[in-house]
C-alpha positions, 0 to 999 in steps of 0.5 A: 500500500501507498503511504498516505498521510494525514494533514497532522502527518500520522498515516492512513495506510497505517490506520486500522480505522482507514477504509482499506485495512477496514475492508480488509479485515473487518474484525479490525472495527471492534479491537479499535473501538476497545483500543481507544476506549482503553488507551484515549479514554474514548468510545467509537462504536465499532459500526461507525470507524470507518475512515477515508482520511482527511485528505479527502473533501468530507472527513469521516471519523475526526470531523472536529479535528482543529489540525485540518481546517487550520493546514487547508486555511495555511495552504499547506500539505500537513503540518510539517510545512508550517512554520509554527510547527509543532504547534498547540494545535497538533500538540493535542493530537500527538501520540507518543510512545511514552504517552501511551506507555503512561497510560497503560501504566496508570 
């Protein structure tokens, strides 16, 4: 698969929420749904993670993103091109290693 990334810079062909690994593996919906319930804190229910990424004209997962309206009014690809990067904004939408390991860990 083609590597595709988001406006942040995370990539689609590596999502398990992304329209193709959904298709492929439809099982994949429910441990998402317990994924991000046990390490976000947050619940998608697994008949609605279907994504075809922010790149395209409508979202379809993280509609209240503030990351893509802001790199679309900049007229950029993704964040890495802005010269405020890394910026609040992207910062809210970072995940790390470390952050997730914290998690897990409380």
């Amino acid at each position: 698969m083609t590597e595709i990334l988001t406006r942040c810079g995370f990539r689609c062909d590596l999502c398990l929420a992304y329209k193709p690994n959904i298709e492929k593996d439809p099982e994949n919906k429910k441990k998402l749904s317990d994924g991000w319930h046990k390490y976000f804190g947050f619940r998608i229910p697994p008949d609605e993670i279907y994504c075809e990424g922010c790149m395209t004209d409508n979202p379809t997962l993280d509609k209240d993103c503030p990351v893509r309206p802001c790199v679309i009014e900049k007229g950029l690809e993704n964040c890495a091109q802005c010269d405020d990067y890394i910026c609040e904004k992207l910062k809210q939408r970072i995940v790390t290693y470390e952050g997730i390991k914290q998690k897990v860990a409380e």
